[in-house]
N, C-alpha and C positions, 0 to 999 in steps of 0.2 A: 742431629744436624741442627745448629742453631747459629748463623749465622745473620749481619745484617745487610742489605743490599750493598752501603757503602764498603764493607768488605768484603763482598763478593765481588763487587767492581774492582776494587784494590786488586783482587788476588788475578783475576784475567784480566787487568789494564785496560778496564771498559770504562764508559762512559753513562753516566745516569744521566735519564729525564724521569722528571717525578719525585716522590717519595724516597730518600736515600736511606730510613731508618725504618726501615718496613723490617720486621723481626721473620725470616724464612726458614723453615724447619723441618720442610720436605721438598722434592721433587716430583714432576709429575708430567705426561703428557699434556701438551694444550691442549687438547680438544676435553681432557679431564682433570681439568687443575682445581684447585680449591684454596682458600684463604689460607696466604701461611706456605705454597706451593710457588715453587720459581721451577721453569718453562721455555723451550727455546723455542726458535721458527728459523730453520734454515729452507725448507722447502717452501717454494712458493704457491703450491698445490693446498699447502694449510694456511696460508693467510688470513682467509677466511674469519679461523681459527680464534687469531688475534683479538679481534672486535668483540668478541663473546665469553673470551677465556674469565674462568675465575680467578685462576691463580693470580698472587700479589705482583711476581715480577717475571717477564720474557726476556729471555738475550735473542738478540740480532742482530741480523749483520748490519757494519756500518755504510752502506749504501740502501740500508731500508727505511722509505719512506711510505706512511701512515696513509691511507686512503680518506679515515674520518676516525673519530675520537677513539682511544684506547683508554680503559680504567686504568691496568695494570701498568705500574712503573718500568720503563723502558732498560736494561741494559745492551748500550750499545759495542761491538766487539770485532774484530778483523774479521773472525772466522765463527758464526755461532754454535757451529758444531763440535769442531775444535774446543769452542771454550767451554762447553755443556761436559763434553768427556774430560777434561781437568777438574772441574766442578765437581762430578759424582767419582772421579778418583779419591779427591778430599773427604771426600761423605764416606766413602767403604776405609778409606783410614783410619776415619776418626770412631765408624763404629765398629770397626773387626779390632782395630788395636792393632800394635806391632807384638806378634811369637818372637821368643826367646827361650834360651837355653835345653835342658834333654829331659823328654818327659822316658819314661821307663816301663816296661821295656825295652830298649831298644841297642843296637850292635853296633860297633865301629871296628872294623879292621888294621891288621899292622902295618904302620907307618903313614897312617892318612891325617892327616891334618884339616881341622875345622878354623874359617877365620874367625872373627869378633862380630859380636851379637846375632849369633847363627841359631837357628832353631828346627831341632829333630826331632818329631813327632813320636808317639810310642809304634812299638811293633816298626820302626822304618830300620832297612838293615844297610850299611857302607860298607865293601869289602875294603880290602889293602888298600894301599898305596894309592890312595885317592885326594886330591887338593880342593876342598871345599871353600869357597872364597869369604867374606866376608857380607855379612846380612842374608846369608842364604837362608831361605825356610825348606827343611823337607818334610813333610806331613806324614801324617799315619799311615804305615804300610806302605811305602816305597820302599823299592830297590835299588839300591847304586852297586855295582860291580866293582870288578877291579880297576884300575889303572884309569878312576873317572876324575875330569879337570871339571868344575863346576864355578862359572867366574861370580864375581858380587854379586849381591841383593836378585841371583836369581831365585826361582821359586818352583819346586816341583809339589804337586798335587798329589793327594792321596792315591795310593793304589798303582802310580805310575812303577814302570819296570825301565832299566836302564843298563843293557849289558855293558861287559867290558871294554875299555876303551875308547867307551865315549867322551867326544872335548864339546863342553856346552860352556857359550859366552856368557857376558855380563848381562845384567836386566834382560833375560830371560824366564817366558811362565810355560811350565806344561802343567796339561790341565788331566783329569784323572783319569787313570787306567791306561792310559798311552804306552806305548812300547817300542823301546829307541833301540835301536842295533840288534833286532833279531836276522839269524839267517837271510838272504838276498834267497829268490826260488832260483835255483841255479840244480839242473841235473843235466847230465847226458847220457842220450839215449844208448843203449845195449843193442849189440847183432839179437839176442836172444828176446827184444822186446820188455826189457825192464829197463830202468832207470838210474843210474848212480849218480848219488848225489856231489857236489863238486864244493869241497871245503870253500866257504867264506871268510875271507885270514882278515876284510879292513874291518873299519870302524864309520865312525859317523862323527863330525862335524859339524856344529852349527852354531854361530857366530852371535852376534851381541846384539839385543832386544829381538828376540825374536819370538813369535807367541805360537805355542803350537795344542791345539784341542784335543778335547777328550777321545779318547778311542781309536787316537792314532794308530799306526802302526808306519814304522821310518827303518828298515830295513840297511843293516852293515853292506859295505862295500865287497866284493869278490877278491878285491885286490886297490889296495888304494883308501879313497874317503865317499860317502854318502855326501853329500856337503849341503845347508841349510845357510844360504848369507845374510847377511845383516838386515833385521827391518824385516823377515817375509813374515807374514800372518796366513796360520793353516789351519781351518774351521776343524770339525770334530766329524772324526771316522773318513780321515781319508789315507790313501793307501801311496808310498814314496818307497820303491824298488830300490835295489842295490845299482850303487857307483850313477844316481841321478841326482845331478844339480838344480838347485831354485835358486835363482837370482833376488841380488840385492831387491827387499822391498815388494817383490811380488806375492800376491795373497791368492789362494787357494780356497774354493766353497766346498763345502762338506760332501762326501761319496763318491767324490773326485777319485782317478786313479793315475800314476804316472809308473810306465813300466823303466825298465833298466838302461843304466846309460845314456837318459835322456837329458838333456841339458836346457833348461828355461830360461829365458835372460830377465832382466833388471825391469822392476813397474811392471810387469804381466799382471793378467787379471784372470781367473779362472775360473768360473762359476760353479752349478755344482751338477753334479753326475757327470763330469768332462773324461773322459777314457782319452790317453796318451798313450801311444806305440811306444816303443823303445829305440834306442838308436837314433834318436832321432836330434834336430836344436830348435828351438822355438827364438824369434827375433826378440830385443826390447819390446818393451810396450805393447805386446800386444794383447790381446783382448776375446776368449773365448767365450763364448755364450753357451748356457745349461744343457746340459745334455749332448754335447759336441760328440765327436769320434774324431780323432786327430790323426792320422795315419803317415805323415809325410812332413818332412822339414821346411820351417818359416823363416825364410830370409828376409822380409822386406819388413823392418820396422813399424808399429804403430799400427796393423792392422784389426780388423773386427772381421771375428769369423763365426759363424755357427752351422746348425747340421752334423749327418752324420750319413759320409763322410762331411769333416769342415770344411768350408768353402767363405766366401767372401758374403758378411750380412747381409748388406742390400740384394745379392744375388740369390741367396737364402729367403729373404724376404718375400723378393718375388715369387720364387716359388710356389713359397707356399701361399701367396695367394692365388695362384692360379691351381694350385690342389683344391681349394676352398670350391674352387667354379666348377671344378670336373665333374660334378653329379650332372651342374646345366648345359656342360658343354657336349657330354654325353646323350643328353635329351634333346637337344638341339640337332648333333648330328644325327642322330635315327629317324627324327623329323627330315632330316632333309636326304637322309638314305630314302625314305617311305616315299618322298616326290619324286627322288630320280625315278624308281624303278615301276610308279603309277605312270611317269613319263613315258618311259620305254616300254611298257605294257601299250598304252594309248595309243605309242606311234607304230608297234606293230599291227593292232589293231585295224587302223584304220592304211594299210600299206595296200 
């Protein structure tokens, strides 16, 4: 990475104070920057930060202003978070390089077709009749099945598995060892006390930029589509049942689980170890906090919930801080269990 701040401004439409030809060649936390290092500040928690930092240049937001002197050359920017992740996208471009073409060995099936400047890692195998789009990368030892649509410039990750059937959009990443369209658990019970299993005929679904982590598991449809819509981000090692939708844009924290037939709406947020019933619809926007148990359908938009079962945060909140007190309040009443019945000793006493 070697870039100069005036180019760096250029590239996220920011604005310099300072030094514009400062030579930047790494990235770096503020609170560990060093000569040569460029550094954001979007949280106001690290401000601090600023005043001391080494590194040559900070992005921040355009409504921040300076309490008392900074060394380090200013870039000013809409969103400094936003532009810090454009930023180090540029930097893993420039030093991973774009893959291209079939390294060997490696399998393609009949009648599949690969677009332009696509690249297949060795050991990675495509069955049939599969449509890989154009700038796709599939790395070392993936699986693509049969009958898989794979739209542009997506990316799958080593080691990832991808049964038949699957339709994955444009600018989409999974990340390694993920497992897309296996069996939905779907059995029903026997008079006899066993279990038979109940064929899984759909597929899976999932639409254009969508980033899904390592260690997944995304589970085929019973009947129908698994569906992933546009924009959702799903951290690594979380678990997506058959015939369950995520809504537009909604992001998922890792250890998460969503059983079957569940349906998430649009902007959700969902932290991590959230357990999700099945059968169930979650509203837009709403907002789980770590470790939830979600049991019951959310109809009213925009809510914040945590607990287990979930319930409404502030309501949660309080709780638990009045659990925090129950060792005192405990102590408290046995003190005053010990006066009543010194009372009532007393008064028959003296009767």
């Amino acid at each position: 990475m070697k870039f100069t701040v005036s180019e760096i401004a250029q590239m996220l439409d920011g604005t310099v104070v300072g030094d514009d030809q400062i030579i930047i060649n790494s990235a770096a936390k503020i609170e560990e920057g060093r000569p040569g290092c460029i550094s954001f500040l979007a949280n106001s928690k690290y401000e601090n930060y600023i005043y001391s930092t080494n590194s040559s240049a900070v992005i921040v937001n355009k409504d921040f202003t300076p309490k008392r002197e900074i060394a380090a050359t200013l870039i000013y920017v809409e969103n400094a978070y936003t532009a810090f992740t454009i930023l180090l996208e540029a930097y893993q471009k420039k030093m991973s390089g774009s893959k291209s073409g079939v390294e060997q060995p490696s399998f393609i099936g009949d009648n599949s077709l690969t677009g332009e400047d696509c690249y297949r890692g060795a050991f990675s195998y495509i069955g049939k009749n599969c449509m890989i789009g154009d700038g796709v990368k599939i790395y070392p030892n993936a699986y693509l099945g049969d009958n898989i649509s794979v739209g542009d410039n997506s990316v799958i990750h080593p080691g990832v598995r991808i049964y038949d059937n699957t339709i994955i959009g444009k600018s989409c990443v999974i990340f390694a060892n993920t497992v897309i369209g296996s069996d939905g658990f779907g059995f029903a019970p026997q008079s006899d006390g066993t279990y038979k299993a109940i064929p899984q005929t759909g597929n899976v679904v999932i639409e254009d930029n969508v980033s899904i982590g390592a260690n997944c598991s995304i589970d085929c449809a019973t009947m129908g589509s698994t569906i992933i819509r546009a924009g959702a981000k799903i951290d690594n090692l979380v678990q997506i049942a058959h015939n369950v939708e995520i809504g537009k844009n909604t992001v998922i924290a890792a250890q998460s689980g969503i059983s079957g037939s569940t349906t998430i709406g649009e902007q959700c947020v969902i932290a991590g170890q959230v357990g999700i019933v099945g059968h169930i619809s979650i509203a837009n926007n709403t907002k789980i906090g770590a470790q939830s148990g979600l049991g019951k359908s959310i109809k009213k938009e925009g809510l914040s919930l945590s607990g287990s079962p979930a319930r409404d945060l502030n309501e949660h909140l309080r709780s638990m801080a009045l659990v925090r007190r129950l060792p005192e309040m405990e102590e408290r009443l046995r003190e005053l269990e010990s006066k009543e019945v010194a009372s009532v000793i007393h008064k028959e006493t003296y009767k």
